[in-house]
N, C-alpha and C positions, 0 to 999 in steps of 0.2 A: 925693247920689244913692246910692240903696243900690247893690249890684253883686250883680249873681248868682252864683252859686258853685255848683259839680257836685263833690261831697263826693268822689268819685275821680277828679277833675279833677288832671292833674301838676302840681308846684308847677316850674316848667322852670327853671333855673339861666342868671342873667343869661352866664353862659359855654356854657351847654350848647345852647342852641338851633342852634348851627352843628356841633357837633359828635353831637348826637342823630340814631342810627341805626334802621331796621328791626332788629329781636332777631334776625328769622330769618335778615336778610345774616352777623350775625356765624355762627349754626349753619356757615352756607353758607364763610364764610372758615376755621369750622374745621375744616372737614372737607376742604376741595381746598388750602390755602394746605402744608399737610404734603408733597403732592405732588410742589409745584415746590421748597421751602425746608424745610430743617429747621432750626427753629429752636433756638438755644444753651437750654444746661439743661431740657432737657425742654420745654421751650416750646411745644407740639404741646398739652401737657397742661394749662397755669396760664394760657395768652393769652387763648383763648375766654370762660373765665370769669373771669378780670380784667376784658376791653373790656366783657361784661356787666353787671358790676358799676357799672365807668366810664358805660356810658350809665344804666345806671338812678339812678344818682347824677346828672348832667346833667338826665338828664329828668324825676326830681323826683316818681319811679313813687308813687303810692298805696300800690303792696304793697310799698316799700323793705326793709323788716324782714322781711319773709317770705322775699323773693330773698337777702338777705343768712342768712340761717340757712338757707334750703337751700343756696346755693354752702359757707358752712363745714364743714354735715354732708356733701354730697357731698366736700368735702378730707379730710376722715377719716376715710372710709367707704374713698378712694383712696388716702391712705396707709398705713389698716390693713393695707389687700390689699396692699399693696406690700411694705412692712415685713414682714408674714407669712409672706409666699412666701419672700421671703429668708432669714425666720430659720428655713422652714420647709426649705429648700434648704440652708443653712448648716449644720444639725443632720444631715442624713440622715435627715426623717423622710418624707421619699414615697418610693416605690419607681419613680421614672422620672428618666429622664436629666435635668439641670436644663436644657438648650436646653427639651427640651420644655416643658418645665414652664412658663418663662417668656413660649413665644411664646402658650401661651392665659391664663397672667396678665396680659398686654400686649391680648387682647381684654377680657378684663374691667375693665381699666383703662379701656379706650376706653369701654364701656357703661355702668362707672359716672361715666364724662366727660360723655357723650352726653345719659344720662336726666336728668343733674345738669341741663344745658343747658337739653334741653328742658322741664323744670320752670321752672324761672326763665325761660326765653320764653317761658311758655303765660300768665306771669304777668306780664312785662311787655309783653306783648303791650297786653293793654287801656288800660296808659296810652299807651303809643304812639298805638293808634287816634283817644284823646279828643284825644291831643296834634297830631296831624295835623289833627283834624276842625277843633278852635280856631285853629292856624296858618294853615288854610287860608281860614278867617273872615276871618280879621286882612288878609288880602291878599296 
């Protein structure tokens, strides 16, 4: 018997099924979990888009390769600004105090956290929903 197949249908990982989450719980864990816990090594900044990774991997996204080259260009788009400001702070060459300096490189670190995020859940969004609608089939 042949079998039907939905070409952006998740291929869902015999381990991932229990562990596949909503994309936008994790936004949501990472934006309030900093709150209550700061997490060791910067961990505020690498968790969100790790567990991101982790479920799209799990759930076997259609756009796998996309979310994975955005998460990479968003890590080096965040460490160039990082790296920058430092060596830009370490040199003398801005004309403001380095507190300042950092607490709005620490916003744009978060925005290019953020936008990185919600690219990669605008994109694994869709398999999630095929992957709900089919689970929900199955019983």
């Amino acid at each position: 018997m042949d079998r039907y197949l939905i070409i952006d249908e998740p291929r869902v990982r015999p381990w991932g099924e229990r562990i596949v989450v909503d994309p936008i719980l994790i936004l949501l864990a990472a934006i309030l979990v900093p709150f209550f816990w700061d997490p060791p090594a910067l961990g505020r900044f690498w968790m969100g888009p790790l567990w991101l990774l982790i479920n799209g991997i799990a759930l076997g996204s259609a756009t796998l390769s996309k979310e994975i080259k955005a998460l990479v260009f968003g890590a080096i788009v965040w460490w160039a600004l990082f790296r920058g400001t430092a060596a830009a702070i370490k040199a003398e060459l801005l004309p403001y105090e380095a507190s300042d300096i950092w607490e709005y490189t620490v916003i744009s670190l978060f925005a290019v956290l953020f936008f990185t995020m919600l690219y990669v859940i605008n994109l694994q969004a869709r398999s999630y929903a095929l992957f709900r609608y089919v689970r929900g089939r199955k019983g």
